[in-house]
Structure formats: structure tokens, C-alpha cells
C-alpha positions as CSV (number, residue, x, y, z in Angstrom):
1,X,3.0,-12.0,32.3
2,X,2.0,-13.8,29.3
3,X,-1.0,-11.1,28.8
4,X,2.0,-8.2,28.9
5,X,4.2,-10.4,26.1
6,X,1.5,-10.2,23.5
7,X,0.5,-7.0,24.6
8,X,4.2,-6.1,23.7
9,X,4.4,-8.1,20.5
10,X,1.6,-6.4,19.0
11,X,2.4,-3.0,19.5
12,X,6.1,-3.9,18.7
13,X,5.5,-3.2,14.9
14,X,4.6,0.4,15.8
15,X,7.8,1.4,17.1
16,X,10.2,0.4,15.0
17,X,10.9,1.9,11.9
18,X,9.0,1.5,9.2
19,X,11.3,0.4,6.5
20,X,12.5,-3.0,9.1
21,X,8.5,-4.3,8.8
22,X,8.1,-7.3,6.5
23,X,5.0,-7.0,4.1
24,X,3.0,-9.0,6.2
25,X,2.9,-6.8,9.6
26,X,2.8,-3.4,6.9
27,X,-0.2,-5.0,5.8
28,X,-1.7,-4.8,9.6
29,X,-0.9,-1.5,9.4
30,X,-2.6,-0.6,6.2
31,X,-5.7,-2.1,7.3
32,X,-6.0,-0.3,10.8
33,X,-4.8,2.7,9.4
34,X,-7.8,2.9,6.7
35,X,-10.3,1.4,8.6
36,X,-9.6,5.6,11.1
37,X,-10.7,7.0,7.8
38,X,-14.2,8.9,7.5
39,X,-16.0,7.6,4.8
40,X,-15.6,10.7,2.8
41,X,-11.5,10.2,3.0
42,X,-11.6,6.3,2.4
43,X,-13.7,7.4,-0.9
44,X,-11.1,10.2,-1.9
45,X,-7.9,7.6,-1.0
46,X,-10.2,5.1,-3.3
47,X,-10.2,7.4,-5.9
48,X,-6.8,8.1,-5.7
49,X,-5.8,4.6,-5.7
50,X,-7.7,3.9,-9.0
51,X,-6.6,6.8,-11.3
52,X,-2.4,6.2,-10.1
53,X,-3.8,2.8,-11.2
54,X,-5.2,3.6,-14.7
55,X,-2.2,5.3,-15.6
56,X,0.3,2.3,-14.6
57,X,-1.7,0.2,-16.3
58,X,-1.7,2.4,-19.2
59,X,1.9,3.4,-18.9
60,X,4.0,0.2,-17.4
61,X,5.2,-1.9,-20.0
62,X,4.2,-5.4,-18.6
63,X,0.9,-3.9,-19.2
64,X,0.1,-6.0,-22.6
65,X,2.2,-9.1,-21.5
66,X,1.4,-12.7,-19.4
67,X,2.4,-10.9,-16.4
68,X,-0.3,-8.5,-15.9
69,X,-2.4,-11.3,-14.8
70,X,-0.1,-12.0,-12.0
71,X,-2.0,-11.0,-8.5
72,X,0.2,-8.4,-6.5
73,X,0.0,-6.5,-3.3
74,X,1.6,-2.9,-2.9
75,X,2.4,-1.2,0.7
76,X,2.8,2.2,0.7
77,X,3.9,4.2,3.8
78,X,2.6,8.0,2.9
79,X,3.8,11.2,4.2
80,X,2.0,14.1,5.7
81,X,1.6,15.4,2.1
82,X,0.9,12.2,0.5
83,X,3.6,11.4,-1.3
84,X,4.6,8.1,-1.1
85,X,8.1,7.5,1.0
86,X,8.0,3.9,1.3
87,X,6.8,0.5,-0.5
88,X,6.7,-3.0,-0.1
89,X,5.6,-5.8,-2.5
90,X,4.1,-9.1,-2.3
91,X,4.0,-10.7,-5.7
92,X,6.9,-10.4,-7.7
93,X,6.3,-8.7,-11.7
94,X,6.8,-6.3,-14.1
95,X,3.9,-4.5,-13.6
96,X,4.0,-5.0,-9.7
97,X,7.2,-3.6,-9.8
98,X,6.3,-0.6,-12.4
99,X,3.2,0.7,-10.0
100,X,5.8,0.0,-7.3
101,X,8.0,2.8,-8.9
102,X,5.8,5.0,-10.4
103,X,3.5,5.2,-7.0
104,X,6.8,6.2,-5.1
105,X,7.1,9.3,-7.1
106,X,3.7,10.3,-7.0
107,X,1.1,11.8,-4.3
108,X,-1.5,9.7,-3.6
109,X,-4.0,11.2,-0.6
110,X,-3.4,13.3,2.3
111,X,-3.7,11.2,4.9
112,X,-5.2,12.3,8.8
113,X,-2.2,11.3,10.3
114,X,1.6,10.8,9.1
115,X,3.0,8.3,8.7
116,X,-0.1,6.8,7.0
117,X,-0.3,3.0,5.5
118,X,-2.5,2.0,2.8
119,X,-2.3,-1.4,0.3
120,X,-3.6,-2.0,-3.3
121,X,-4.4,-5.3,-4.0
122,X,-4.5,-6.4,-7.3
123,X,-6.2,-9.6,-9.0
124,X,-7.2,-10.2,-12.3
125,X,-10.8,-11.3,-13.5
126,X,-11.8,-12.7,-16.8
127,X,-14.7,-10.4,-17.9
């Protein structure tokens, strides 16, 4: 019985809807989500990840301030066209909350699969 319960517990995530999950269990579903990609589509979602990236950084206007060097995790539930229909934070900034916005109106990768989960992490590093 106890075997059935975490059985249940684990795959509860999956069948509710998406926009109910905390950051935490979108998180587990970013990371089994990417590690189904090929090598060739974790390299193009990659990509992806780090031009939308470039431009925030570029674009958002925390980008020259204190906060910038504030580590932030984005969630981002993607679409069948890879457009980005849902986010979730961890970390709370201007600029977390500026790729937040800007990545939900842009397309990121088409994923394999819909709906698709993927994170960016982001830490800063003194050169």
C-alpha cells in the first residue's frame, strides 16, 4: 500500500494542471522533460536559451543595476510551437522578472512533445 501512495504522489504532478505546480515540482518536470531530448534538440533549446538571454540582458533595465547579480531560476511551460504559455520564478528581481516577461512573449524551441518544461538558471560569476 505504501509502494501504491508514492507511486501516486509522484505521478500526481503530471495530472494536474500546470499552472497549480509550485516552482519546485515544475522544476522536476523541466529536468525529465530535457533530459527526453536528442542531443541535437538539447543543443538547439541551448541555443535558444542563450540568445532570448543576450537580448534580456541587453534590453531589461535591471541589467546595469545591483540586482543583476541576484541568482534566479525561470520555469517555462512551452507549447507545441514554442511559445512560451507559462512561467514560474524562483528568485525575486528586476531582471528575473524582465526575462520572466519578455520570454513569455517569445518562442523559444519546438519542443518533441507539448506541453514541454524547461528552466534557465542564472548565477553570476566574477570574471
Amino acid at each position: 500500500m505504501t509502494r501504491l501512495f508514492l507511486i501516486a504522489a509522484c505521478l500526481f504532478p503530471f495530472f494536474v494542471s500546470a499552472r497549480d505546480l509550485a516552482i519546485e515540482q515544475v522544476k522536476i518536470r523541466a529536468s525529465i522533460d530535457e533530459a527526453s531530448l536528442s542531443d541535437g534538440q538539447r543543443a538547439q533549446l541551448v541555443s535558444s536559451l542563450k540568445e532570448l538571454s543576450r537580448l534580456v540582458f541587453a534590453d531589461c533595465p535591471a541589467s546595469d543595476r545591483a540586482d543583476r547579480h541576484l541568482p534566479f531560476t525561470l520555469v517555462m511551460e512551452l507549447d507545441a510551437s514554442g511559445k512560451v504559455v507559462s512561467t514560474w520564478s524562483e528568485g525575486d528581481s528586476e531582471i528575473a522578472n524582465c526575462m520572466a516577461k519578455t520570454m513569455s512573449r517569445s518562442l523559444l524551441f519546438v519542443p518533441p512533445k507539448a506541453p514541454f518544461f524547461t528552466s534557465f538558471e542564472y548565477t553570476f560569476k566574477n570574471p
